[in-house]
N, CA, C and O of each residue as an XYZ file, in Angstrom:
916
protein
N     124.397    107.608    101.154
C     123.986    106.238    100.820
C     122.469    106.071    100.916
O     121.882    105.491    100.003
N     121.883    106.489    101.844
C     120.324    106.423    102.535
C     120.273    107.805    102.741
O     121.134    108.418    103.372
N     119.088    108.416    102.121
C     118.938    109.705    102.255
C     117.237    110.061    102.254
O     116.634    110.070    101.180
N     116.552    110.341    103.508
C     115.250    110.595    103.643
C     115.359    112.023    103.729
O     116.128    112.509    104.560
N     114.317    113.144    102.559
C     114.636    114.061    102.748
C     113.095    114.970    103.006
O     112.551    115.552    102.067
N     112.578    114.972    104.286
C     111.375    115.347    104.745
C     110.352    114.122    104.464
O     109.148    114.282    104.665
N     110.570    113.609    104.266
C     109.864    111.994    104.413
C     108.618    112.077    105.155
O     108.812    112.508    106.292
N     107.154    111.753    104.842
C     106.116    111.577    105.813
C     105.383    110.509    105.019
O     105.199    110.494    103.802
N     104.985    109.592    105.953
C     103.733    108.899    105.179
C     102.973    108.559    106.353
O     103.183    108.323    107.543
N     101.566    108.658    105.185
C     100.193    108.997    106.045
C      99.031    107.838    105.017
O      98.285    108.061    104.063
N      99.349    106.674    105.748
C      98.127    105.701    105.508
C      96.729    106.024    105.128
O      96.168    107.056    105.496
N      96.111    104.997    104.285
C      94.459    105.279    104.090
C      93.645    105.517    104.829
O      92.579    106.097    104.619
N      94.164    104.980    106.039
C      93.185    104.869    107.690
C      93.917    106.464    107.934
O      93.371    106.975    108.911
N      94.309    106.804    107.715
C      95.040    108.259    108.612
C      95.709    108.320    109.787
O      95.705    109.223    110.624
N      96.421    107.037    109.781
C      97.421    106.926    110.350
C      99.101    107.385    110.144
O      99.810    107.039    109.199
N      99.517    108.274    111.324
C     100.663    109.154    110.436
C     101.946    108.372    110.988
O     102.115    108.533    112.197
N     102.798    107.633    110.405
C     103.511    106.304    110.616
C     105.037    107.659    110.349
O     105.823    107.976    111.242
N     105.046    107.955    109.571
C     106.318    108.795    109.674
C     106.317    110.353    109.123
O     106.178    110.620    107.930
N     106.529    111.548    110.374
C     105.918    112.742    110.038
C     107.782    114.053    109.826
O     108.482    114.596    110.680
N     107.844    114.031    108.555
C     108.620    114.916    108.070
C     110.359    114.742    109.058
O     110.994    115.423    109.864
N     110.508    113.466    108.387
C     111.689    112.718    108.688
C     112.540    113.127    107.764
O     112.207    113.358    106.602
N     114.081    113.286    108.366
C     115.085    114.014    107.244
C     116.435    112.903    108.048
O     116.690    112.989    109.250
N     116.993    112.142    107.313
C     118.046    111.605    108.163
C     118.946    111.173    106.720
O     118.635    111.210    105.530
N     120.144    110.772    107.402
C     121.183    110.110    106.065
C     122.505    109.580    106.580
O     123.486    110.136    107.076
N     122.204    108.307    106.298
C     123.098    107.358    106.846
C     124.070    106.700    105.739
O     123.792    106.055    104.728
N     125.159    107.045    106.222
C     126.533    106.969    105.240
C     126.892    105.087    104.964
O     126.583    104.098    105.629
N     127.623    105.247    103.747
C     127.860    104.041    103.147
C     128.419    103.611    104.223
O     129.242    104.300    104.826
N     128.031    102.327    104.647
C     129.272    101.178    105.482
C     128.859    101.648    107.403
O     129.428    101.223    108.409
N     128.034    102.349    107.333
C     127.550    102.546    109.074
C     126.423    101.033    109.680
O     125.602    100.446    108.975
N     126.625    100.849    110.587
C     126.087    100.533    111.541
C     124.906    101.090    112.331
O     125.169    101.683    113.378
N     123.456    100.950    111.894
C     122.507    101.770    112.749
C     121.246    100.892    113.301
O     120.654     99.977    112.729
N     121.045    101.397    114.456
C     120.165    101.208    115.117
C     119.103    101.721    115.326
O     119.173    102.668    116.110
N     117.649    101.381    114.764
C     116.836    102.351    114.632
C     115.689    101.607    115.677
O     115.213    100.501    115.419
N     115.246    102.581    117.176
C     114.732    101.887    118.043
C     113.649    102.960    118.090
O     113.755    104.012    117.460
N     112.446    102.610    118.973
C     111.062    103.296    119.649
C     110.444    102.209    119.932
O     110.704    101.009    119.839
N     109.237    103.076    120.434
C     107.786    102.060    121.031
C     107.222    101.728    120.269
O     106.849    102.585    119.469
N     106.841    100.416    120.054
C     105.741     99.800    119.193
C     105.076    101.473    118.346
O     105.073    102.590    118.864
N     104.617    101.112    117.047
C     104.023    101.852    116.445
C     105.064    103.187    116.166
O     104.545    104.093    115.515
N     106.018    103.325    116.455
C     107.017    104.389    116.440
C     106.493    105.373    114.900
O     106.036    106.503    114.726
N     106.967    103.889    113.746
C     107.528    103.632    112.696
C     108.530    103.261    111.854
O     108.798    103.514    110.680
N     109.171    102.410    112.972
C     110.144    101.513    112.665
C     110.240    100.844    111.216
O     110.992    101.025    110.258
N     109.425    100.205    111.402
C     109.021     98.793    110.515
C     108.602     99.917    109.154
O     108.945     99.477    108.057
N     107.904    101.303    109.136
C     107.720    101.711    108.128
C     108.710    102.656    106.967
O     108.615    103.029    105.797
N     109.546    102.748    107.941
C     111.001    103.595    107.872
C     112.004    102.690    107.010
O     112.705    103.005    106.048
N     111.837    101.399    107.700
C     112.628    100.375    106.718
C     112.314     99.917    105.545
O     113.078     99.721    104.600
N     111.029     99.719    105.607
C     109.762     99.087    104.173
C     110.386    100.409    102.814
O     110.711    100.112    101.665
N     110.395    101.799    103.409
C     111.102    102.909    102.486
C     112.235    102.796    101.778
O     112.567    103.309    100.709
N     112.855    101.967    102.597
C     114.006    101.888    102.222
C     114.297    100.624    100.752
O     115.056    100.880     99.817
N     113.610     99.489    100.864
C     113.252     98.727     99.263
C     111.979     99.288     98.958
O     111.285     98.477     98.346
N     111.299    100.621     99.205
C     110.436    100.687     98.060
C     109.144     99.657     98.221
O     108.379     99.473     97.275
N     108.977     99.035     99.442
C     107.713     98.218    100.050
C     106.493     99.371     99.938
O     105.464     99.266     99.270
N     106.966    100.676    100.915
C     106.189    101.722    100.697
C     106.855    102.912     99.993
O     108.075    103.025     99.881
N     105.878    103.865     99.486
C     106.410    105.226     99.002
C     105.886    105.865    100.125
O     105.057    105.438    100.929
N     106.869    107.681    100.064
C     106.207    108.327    100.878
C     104.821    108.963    100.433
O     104.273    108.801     99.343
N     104.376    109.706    101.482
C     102.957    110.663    100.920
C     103.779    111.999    100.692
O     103.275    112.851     99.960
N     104.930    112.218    101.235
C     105.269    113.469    100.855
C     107.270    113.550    101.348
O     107.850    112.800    102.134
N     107.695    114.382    100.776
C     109.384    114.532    100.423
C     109.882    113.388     99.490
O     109.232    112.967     98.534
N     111.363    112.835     99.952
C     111.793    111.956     98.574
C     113.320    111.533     99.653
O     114.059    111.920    100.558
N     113.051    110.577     98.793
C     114.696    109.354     99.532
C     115.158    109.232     98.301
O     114.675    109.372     97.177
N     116.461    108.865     98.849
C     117.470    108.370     97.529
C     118.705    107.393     98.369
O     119.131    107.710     99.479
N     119.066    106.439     97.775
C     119.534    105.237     97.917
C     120.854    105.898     96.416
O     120.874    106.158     95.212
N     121.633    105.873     97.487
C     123.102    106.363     96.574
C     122.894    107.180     95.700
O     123.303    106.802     94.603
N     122.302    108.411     95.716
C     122.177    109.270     94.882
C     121.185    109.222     94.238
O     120.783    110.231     93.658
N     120.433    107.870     94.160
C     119.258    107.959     93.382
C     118.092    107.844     94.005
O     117.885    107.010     94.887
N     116.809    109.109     93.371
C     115.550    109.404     93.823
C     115.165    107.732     93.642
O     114.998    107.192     92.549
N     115.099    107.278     94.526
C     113.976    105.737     94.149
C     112.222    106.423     94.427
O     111.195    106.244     93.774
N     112.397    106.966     95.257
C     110.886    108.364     95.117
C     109.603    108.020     93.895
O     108.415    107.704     93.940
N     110.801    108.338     92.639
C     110.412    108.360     91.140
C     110.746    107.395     90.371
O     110.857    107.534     89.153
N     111.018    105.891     91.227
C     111.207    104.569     90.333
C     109.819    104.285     89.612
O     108.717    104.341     90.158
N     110.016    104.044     88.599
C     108.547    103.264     88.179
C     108.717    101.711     88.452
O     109.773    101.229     88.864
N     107.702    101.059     88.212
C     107.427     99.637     89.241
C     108.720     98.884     88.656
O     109.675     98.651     89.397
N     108.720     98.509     87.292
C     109.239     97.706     86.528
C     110.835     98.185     87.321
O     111.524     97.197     87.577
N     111.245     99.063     87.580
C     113.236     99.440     88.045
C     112.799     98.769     89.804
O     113.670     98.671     90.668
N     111.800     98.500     89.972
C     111.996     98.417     91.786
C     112.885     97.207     91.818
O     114.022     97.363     92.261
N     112.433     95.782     91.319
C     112.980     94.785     91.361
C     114.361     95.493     91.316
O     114.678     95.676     92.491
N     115.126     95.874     90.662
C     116.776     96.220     90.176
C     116.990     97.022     91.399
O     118.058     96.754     91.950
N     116.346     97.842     91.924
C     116.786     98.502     93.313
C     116.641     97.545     94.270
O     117.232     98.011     95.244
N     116.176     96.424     94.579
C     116.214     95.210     95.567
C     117.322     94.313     95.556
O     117.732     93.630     96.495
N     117.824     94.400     94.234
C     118.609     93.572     94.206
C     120.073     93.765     95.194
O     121.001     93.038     95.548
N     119.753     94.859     95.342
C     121.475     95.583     96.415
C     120.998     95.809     97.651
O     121.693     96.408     98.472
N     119.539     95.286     98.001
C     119.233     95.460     99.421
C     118.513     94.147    100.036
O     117.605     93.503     99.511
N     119.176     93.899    101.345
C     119.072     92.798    101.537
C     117.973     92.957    102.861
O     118.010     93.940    103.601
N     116.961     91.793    103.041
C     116.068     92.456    104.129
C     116.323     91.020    104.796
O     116.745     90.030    104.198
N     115.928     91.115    106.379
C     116.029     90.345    107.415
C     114.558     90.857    107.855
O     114.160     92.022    107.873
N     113.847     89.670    108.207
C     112.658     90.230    109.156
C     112.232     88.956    110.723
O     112.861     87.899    110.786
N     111.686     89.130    111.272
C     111.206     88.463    112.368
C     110.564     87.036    111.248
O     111.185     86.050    110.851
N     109.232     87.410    111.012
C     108.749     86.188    110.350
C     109.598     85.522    109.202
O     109.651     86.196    108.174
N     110.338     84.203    109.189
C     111.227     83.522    108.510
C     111.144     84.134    107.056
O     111.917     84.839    106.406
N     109.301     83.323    106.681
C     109.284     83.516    105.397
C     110.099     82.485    104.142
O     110.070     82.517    102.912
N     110.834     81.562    105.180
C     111.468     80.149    104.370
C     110.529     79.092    103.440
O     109.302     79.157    103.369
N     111.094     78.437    102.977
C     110.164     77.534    101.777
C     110.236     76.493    102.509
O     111.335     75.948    102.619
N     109.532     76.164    102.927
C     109.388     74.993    104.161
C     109.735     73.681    103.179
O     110.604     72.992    103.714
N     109.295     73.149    101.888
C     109.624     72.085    100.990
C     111.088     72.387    100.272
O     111.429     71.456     99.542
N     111.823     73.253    100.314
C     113.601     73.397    100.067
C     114.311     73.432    101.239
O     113.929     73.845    102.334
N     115.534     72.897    100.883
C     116.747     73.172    101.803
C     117.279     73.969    102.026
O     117.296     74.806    101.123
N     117.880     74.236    102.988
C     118.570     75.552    103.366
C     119.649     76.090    102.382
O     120.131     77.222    102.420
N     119.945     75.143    101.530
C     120.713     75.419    100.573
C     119.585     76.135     99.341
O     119.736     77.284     98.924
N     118.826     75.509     99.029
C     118.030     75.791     98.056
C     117.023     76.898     98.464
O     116.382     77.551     97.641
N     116.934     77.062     99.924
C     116.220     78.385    100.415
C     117.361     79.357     99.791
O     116.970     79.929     98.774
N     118.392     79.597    100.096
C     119.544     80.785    100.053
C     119.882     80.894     98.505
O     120.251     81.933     97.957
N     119.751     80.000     98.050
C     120.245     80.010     96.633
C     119.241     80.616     95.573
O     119.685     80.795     94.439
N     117.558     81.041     95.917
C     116.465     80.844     95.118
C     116.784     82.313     94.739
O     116.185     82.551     93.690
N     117.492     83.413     95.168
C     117.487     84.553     94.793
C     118.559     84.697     93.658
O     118.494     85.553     92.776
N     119.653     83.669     93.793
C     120.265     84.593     92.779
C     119.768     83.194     91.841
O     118.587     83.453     92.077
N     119.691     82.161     91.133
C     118.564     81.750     90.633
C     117.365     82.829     89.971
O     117.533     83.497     88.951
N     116.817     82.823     90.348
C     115.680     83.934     90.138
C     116.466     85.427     89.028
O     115.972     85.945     88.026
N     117.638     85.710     89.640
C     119.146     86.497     88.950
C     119.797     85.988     87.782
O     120.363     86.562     86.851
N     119.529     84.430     88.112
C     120.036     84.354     86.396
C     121.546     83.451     86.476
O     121.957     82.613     85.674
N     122.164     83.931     87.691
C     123.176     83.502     87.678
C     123.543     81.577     87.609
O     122.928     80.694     88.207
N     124.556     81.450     86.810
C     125.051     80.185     86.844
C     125.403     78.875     87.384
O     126.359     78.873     86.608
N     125.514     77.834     87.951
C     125.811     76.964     89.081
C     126.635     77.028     89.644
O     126.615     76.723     90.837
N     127.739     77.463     89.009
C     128.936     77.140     89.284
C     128.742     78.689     90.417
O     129.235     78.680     91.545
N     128.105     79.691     89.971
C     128.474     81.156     90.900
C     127.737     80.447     92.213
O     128.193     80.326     93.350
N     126.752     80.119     91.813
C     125.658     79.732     93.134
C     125.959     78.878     94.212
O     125.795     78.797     95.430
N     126.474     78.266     93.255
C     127.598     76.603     94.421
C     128.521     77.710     95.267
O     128.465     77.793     96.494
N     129.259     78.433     94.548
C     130.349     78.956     95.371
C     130.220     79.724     96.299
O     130.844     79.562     97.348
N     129.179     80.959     96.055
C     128.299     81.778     96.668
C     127.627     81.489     97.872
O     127.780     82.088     98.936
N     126.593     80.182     97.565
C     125.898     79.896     98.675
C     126.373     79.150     99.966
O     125.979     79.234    101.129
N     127.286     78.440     99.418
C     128.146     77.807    100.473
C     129.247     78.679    100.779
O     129.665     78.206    101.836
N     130.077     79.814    100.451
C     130.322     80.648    101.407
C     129.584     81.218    102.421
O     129.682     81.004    103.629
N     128.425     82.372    101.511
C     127.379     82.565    102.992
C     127.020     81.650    104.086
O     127.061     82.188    105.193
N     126.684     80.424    104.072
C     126.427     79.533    104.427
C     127.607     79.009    105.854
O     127.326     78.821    107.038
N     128.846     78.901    105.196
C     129.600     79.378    105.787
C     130.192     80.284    106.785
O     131.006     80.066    107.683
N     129.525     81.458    106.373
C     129.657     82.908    106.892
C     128.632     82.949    108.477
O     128.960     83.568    109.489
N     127.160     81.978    108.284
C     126.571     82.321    109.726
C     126.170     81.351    110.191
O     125.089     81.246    110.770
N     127.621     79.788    109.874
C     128.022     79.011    110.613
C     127.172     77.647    110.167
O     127.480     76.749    110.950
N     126.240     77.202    109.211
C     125.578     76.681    108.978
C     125.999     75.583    107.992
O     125.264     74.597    107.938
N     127.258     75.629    107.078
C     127.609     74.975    106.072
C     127.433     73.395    106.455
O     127.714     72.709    105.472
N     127.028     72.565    107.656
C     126.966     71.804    107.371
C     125.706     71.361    107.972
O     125.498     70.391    108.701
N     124.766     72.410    107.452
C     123.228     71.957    107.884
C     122.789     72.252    106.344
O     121.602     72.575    106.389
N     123.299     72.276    104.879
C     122.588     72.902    103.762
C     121.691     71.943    103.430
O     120.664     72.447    102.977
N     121.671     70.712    103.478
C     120.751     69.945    102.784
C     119.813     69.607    103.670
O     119.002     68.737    103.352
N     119.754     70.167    104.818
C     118.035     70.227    105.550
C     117.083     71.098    105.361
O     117.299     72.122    104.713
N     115.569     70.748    106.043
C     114.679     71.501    106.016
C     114.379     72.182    107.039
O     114.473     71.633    108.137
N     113.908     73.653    106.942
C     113.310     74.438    108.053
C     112.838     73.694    108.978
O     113.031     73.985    110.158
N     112.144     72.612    108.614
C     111.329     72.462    109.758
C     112.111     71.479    111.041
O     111.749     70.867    112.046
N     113.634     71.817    110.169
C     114.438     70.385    111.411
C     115.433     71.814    112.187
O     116.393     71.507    112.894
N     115.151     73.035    112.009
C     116.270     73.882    112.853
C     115.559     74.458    113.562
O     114.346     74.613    113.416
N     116.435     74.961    114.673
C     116.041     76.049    115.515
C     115.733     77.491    115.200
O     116.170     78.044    114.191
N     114.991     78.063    116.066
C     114.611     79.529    115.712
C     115.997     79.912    115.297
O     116.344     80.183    114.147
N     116.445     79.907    115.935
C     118.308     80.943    115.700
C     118.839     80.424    114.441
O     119.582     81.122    113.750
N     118.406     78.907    114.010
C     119.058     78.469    112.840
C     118.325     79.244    111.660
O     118.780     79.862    110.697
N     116.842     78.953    112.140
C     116.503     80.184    110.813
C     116.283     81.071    110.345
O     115.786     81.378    109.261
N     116.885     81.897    111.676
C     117.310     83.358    111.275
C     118.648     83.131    110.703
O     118.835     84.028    109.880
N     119.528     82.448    110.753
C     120.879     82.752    110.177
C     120.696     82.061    108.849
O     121.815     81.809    108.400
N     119.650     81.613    107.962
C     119.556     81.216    107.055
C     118.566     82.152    106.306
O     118.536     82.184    105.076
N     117.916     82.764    106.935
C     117.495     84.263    106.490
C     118.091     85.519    106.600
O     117.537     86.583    106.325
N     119.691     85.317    107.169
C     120.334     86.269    106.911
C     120.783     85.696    105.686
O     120.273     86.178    104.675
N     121.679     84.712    105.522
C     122.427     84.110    104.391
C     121.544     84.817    102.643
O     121.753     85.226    101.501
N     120.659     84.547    103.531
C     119.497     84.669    101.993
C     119.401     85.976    101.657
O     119.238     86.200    100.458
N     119.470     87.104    102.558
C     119.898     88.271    102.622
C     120.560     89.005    102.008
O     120.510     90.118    101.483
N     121.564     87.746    102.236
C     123.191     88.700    101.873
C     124.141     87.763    100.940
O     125.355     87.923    100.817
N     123.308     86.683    100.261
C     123.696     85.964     99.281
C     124.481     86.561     98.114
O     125.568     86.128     97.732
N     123.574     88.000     97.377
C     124.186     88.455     96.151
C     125.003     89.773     96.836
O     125.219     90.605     95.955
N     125.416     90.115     97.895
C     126.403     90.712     98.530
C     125.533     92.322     98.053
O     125.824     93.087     97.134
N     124.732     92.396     98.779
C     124.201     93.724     99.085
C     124.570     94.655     99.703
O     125.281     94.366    100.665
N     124.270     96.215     99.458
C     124.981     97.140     99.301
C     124.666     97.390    100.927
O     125.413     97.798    101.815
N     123.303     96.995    100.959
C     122.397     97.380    102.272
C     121.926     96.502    102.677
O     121.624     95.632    101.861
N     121.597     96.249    104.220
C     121.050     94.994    104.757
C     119.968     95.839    105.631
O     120.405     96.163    106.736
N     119.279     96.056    105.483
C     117.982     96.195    106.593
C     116.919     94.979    107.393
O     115.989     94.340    106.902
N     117.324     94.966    108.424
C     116.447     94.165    109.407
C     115.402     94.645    110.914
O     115.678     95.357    111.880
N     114.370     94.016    110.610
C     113.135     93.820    111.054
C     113.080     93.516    112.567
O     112.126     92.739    112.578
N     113.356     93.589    113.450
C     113.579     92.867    114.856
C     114.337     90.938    114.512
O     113.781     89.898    114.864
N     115.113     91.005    114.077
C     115.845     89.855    113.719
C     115.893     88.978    114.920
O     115.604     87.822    114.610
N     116.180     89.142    116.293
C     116.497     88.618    117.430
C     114.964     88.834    118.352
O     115.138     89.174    119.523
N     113.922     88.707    118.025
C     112.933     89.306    118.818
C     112.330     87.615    119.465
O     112.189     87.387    120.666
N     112.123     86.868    118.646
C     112.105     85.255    119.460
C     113.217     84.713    120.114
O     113.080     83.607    120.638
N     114.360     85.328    120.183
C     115.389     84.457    120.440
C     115.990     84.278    121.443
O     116.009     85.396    121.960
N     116.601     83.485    122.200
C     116.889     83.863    123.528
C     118.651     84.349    123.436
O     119.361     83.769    122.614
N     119.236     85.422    124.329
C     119.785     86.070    124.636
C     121.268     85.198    124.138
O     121.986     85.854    123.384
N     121.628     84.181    124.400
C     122.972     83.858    123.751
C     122.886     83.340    122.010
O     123.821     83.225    121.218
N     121.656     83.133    121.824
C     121.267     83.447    119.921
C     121.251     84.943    119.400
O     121.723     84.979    118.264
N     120.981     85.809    119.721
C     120.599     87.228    119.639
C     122.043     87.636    119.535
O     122.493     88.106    118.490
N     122.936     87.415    120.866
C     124.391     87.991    120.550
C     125.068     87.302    119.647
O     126.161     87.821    119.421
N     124.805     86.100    118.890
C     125.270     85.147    118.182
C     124.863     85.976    116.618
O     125.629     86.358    115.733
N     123.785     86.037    116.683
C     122.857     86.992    115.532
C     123.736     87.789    114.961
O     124.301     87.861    113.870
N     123.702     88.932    116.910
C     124.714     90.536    116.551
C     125.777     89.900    115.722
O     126.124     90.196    114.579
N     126.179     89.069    116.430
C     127.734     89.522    115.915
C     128.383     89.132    114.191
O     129.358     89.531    113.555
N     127.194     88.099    113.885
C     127.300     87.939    112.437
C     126.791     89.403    111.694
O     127.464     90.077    110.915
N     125.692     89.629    112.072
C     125.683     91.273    111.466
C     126.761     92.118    111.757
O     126.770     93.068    110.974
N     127.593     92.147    112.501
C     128.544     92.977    112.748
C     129.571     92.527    112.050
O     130.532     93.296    112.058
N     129.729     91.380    111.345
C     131.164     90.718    110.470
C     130.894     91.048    109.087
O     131.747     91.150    108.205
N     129.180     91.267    108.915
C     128.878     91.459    107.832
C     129.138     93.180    107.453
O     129.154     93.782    106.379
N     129.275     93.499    108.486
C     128.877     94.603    108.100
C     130.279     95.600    107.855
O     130.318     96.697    107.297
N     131.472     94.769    108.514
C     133.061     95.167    108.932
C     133.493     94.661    107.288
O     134.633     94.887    106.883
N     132.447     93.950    106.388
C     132.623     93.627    104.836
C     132.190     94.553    103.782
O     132.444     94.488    102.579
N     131.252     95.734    104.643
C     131.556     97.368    103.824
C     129.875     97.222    103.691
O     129.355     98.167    103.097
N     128.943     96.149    104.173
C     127.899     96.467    104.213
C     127.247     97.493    104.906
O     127.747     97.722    106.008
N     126.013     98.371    104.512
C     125.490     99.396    105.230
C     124.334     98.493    105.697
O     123.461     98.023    104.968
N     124.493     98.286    107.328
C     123.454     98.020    108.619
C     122.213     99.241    109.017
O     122.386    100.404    109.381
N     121.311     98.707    108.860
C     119.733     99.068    109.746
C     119.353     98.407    110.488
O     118.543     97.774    109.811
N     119.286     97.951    111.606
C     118.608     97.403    112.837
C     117.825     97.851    113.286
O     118.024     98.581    114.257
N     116.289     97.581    112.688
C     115.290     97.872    114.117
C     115.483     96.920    114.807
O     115.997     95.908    114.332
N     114.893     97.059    116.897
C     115.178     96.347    117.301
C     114.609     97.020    118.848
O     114.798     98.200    119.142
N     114.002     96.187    119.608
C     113.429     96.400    120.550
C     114.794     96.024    121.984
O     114.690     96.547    123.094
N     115.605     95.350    121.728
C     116.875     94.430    122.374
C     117.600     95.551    122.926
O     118.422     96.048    122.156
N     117.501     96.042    124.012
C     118.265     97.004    125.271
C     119.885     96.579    125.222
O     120.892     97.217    124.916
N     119.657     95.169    125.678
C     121.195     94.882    125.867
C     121.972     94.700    124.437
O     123.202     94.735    124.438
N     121.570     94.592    123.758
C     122.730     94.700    122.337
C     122.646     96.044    121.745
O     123.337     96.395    120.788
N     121.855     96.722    122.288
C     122.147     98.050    121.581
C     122.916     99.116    122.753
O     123.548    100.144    122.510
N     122.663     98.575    123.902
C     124.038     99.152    124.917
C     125.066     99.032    124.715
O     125.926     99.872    124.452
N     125.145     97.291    124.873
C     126.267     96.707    124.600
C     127.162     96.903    122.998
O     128.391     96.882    123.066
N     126.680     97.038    121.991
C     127.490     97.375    120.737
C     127.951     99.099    120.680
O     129.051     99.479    120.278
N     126.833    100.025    121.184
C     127.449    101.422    121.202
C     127.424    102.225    119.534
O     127.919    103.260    119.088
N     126.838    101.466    119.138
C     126.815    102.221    117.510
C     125.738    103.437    117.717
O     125.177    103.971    118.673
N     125.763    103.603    116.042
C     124.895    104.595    116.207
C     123.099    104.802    116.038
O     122.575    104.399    115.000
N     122.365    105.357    116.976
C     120.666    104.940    117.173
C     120.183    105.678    116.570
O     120.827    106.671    116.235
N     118.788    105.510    116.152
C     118.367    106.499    115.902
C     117.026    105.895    115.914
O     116.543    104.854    115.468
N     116.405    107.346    116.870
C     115.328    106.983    117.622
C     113.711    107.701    116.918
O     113.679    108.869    116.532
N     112.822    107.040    116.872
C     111.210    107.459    116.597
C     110.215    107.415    117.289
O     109.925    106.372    117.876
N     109.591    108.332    117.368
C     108.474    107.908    118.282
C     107.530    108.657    117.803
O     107.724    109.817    117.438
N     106.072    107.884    117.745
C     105.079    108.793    116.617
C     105.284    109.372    115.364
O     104.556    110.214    114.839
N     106.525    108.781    114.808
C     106.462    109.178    113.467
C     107.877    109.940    113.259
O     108.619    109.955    112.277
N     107.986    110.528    114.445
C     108.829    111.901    114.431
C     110.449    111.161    114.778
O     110.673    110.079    115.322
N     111.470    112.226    114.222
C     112.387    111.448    114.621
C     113.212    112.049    115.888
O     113.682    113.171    115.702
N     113.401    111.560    116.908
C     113.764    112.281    117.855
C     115.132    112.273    118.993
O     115.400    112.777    120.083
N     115.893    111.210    117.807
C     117.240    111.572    118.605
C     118.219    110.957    117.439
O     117.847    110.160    116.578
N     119.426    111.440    117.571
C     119.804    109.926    116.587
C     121.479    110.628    117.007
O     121.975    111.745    116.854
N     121.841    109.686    117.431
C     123.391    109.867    118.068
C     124.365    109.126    117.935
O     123.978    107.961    118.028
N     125.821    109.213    117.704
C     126.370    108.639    117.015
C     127.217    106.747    117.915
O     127.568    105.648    117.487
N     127.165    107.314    119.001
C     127.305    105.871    119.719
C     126.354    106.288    120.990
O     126.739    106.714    122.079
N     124.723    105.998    120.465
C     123.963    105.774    121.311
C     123.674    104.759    122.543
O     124.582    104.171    123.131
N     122.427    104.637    122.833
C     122.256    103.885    123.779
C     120.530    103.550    123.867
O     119.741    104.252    123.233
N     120.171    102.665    124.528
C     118.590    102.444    124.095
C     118.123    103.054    125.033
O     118.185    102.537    126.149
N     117.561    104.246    124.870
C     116.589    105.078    125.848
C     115.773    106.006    124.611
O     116.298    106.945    124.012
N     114.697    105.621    124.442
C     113.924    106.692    123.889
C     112.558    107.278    124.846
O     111.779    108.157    124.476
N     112.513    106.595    126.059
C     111.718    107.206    126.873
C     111.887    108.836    127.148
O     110.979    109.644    127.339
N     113.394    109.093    127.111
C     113.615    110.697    127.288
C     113.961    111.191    125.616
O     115.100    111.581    125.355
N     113.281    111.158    124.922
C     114.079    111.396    123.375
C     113.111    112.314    122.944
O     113.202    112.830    121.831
């Protein structure tokens, strides 16, 4: 499904963010991808929609080199991957309805799909009867679950997220997990970076750990320790 095959990239500054990474994470898994600040977390995922290319090897996203997309196919490879990040990134002047809905809109799709669509998701991370408000009337936790919705609106193949739970306090965060985990029991393929000890104990999936670039553990019902990795 996700296939990094010697993967390195090496910034303008000469900074080496990910050094000859080889990993491949199967359709419909659950992963946890943890380290110390600067690991290359955040750059490992950006690979994954094509935010960054590597400086050297090649990924493929279901069989296909995205490596060798030219610009104009990237959009069409986004469309099956859904990203979650820390910073909202919401339209502060739309509703939560009209935040979640602007992607498949933008897709083309019809009212009638969008009505049905968005108010399921909506549905899905408990929110259906907050759609006609604005960001600026919810809680942190509310607008992460409206940046998942937005996510996973056109039912993506892949969901990759950013430290999703990193503002949140501890009974939002397991509230978070566990919608990613319903989403994901729906045949979605999960990426979690994530700095969060206790949900990555506590769930037992599988980690996979970086540090300096390098990849240095990755086990199948891990645990958050990359101090010994």
């Amino acid at each position: 499904m996700i296939e990094f095959n010697d993967v390195s990239k090496v910034y303008d500054n000469g900074v080496v963010a990910l050094d000859n990474i080889s990993v491949r994470i199967e359709r419909g898994e659950f992963v946890f991808l943890i380290g110390p600040s600067g690991a290359g977390k955040s750059t490992f995922l950006k690979m994954i929609f094509r935010e960054q290319t590597p400086t050297s090897g090649e990924m493929f996203i279901d069989g296909r080199n995205i490596t060798r997309l030219k610009r104009h196919e990237v959009p069409y490879l986004r469309r099956n991957i859904g990203v979650v990040f820390q910073d909202f990134k919401l339209l502060e002047d739309r509703s939560v309805f009209e935040n979640v809905a602007y992607t498949l809109k933008v897709m083309g799709f019809n009212h009638t799909v969008i009505q049905n669509q968005v108010s399921h998701v909506l549905e899905l991370v408990g929110l259906s009867t907050k759609k006609r408000i604005y960001p600026s009337q919810l809680s942190g936790g509310e607008k992460q679950r409206v940046c998942i919705a937005r996510a996973i609106v056109n039912n993506p193949a892949i969901l990759v997220t950013d430290e999703p739970t990193g503002n949140l306090d501890p009974y939002i965060s397991w509230e978070i997990m566990k919608t990613m985990v319903d989403i994901n029991s729906k045949g979605t393929t999960v990426v979690f970076a994530t700095h969060n000890k206790e949900l990555v104990d506590r769930m037992r999936k599988r980690v996979i750990v970086l540090r300096d670039g390098r990849l240095t553990k990755d086990e199948k019902r891990g645990s958050f320790d990359y101090e010994n990795a």
